[in-house]
C-alpha positions in Angstrom: 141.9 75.9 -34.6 143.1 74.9 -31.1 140.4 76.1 -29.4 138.6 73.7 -31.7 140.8 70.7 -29.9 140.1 72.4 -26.2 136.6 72.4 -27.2 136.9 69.1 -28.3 138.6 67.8 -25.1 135.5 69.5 -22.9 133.0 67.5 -25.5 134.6 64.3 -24.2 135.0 65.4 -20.1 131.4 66.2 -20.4 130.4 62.8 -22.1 132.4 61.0 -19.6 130.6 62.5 -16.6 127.7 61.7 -18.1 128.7 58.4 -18.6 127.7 58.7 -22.3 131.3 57.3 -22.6 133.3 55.6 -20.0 137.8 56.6 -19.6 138.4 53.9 -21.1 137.4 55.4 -24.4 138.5 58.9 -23.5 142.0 58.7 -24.9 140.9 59.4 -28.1 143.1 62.9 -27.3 145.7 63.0 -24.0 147.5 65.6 -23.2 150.6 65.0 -24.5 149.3 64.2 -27.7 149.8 66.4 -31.0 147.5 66.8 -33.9 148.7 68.7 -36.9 146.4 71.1 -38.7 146.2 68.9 -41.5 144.2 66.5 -38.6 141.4 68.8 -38.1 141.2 70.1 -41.8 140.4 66.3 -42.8 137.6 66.0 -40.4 136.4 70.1 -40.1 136.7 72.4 -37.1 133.8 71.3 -34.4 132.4 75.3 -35.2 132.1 74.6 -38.8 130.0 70.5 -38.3 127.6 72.7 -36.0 127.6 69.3 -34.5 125.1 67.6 -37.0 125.1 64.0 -34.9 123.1 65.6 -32.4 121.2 67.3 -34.8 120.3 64.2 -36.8 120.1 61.7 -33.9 118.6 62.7 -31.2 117.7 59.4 -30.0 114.1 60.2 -29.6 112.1 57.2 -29.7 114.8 54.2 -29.8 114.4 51.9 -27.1 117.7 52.0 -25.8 118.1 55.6 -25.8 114.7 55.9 -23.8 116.0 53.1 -21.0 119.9 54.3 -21.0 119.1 58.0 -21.4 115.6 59.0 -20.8 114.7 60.4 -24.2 111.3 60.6 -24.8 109.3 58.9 -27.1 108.7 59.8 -30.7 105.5 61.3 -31.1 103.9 58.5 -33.1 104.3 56.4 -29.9 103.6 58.8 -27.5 100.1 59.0 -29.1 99.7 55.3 -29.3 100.7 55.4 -25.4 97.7 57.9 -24.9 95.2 55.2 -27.0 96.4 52.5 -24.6 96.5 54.2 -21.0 96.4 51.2 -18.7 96.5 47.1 -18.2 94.1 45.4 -20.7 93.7 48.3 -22.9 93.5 47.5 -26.3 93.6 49.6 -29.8 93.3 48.5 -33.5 95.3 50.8 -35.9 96.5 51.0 -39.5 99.5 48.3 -39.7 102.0 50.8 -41.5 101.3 53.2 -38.1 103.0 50.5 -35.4 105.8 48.3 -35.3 107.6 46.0 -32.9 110.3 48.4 -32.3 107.7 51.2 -31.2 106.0 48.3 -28.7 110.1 48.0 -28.0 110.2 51.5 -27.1 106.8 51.8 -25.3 108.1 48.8 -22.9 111.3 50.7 -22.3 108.9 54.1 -21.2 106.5 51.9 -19.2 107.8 48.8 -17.9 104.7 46.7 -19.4 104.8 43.9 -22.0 102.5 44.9 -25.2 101.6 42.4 -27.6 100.5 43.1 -31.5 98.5 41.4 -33.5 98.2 41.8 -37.8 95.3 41.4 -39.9 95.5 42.6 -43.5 96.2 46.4 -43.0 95.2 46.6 -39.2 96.9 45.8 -35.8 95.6 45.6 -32.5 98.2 46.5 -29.6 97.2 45.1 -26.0 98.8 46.5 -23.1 99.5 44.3 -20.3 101.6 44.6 -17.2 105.3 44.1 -16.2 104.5 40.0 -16.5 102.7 39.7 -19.0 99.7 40.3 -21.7 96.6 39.0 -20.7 95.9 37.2 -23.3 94.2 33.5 -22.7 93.6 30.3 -24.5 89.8 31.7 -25.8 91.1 35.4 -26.7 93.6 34.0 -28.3 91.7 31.2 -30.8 89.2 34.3 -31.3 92.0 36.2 -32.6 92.8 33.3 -34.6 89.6 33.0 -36.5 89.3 36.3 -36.8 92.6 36.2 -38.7 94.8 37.6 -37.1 98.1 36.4 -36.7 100.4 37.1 -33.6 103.4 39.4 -34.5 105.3 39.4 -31.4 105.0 40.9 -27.9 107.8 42.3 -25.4 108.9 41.5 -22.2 110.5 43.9 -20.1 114.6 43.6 -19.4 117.6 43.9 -21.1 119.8 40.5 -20.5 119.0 37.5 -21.8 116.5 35.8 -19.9 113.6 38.0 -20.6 114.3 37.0 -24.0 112.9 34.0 -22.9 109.6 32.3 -24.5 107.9 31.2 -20.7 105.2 28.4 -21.4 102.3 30.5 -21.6 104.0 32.2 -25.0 104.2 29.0 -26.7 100.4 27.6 -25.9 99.3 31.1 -27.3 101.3 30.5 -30.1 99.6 27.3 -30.7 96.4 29.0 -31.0 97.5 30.4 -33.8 98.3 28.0 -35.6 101.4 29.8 -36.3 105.4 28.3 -36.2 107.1 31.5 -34.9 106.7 34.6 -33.3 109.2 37.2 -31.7 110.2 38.4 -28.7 111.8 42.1 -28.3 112.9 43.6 -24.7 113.7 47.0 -23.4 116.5 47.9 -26.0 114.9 46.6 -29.2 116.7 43.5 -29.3 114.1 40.6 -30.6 114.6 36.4 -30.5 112.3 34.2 -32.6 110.5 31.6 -30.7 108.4 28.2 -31.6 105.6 26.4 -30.3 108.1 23.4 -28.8 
């Protein structure tokens, strides 16, 4: 059982020089602190959980994991990726197969804005660049009267800025006759935005 506390003490060196966690939450257990058995037999012996949170979540495919840690993408993503290779490339798929939180995680991987669009049981994903979807006034009403409506897109970034609507957003919006739309960056975090 103490080796179970050592072990648990190297579990949190090696987080810490990973920066997975920073000192200032690594005194969960000092030195000179004590835990009775009755401690570990509430929450198991680290041999015995097999460590199931890494099991479980690997972080594979979450936006933030991919930006912070480099984990890959899931593979429902990473084959959307391979459908959209480049600026301007566009796909149409079924609408239960992509959602903002995969074009979330795609932007993390990339560093390029993507913008979805929904019709019925289909979406179409364009790939822009790191500025922007190119996506103009025409393209836009076409989509329109084709009808589809505009989901959201992303914008690369983590602070609050590129959370930002520019004016370009907001005259595509207008297109589409549409009140709101969203905006997700690098981690997954999304804002709503109007045409004013």
């Amino acid at each position: 059982m103490w080796d179970s506390i050592k072990q648990f003490k190297n579990l949190l060196q090696s987080l810490e020089e990973n920066d997975i966690i920073n000192e200032d939450d690594n005194n969960l257990i000092d030195e000179d602190d004590s835990l009775e058995e009755d401690d570990l037999t509430a929450v198991g012996s680290i041999e015995s959980i097999n460590f199931p949170i890494e099991q479980r979540n690997t972080g594979k495919g979450q936006p933030s994991a991919i930006l912070h840690m480099g984990r890959p993408l899931n593979n429902r993503q990473q084959k959307l990726l391979e459908q959209l290779p480049y600026y301007r490339s566009e796909v149409i798929v079924s609408k239960n197969s992509v959602n903002m939180k995969d074009l979330s995680a795609l932007t993390a991987y990339t560093g390029d804005e993507f913008a979805l669009f929904t019709k019925g049981n289909e979406r179409l994903v364009v790939r822009g660049n790191s500025f922007m979807v190119d996506i103009g006034i025409e393209q836009a009403m076409e989509l329109n009267s084709q009808g589809y409506k505009w989901s959201g897109h992303t914008h690369p970034g983590i602070d609050e800025n590129c959370l930002m609507a520019s004016q370009g957003d907001k005259e595509i919006l207008r297109c589409f006759r549409q009140d709101i739309s969203y905006i997700y960056n690098s981690l997954g975090a999304r804002v709503e935005f109007g045409k004013e």
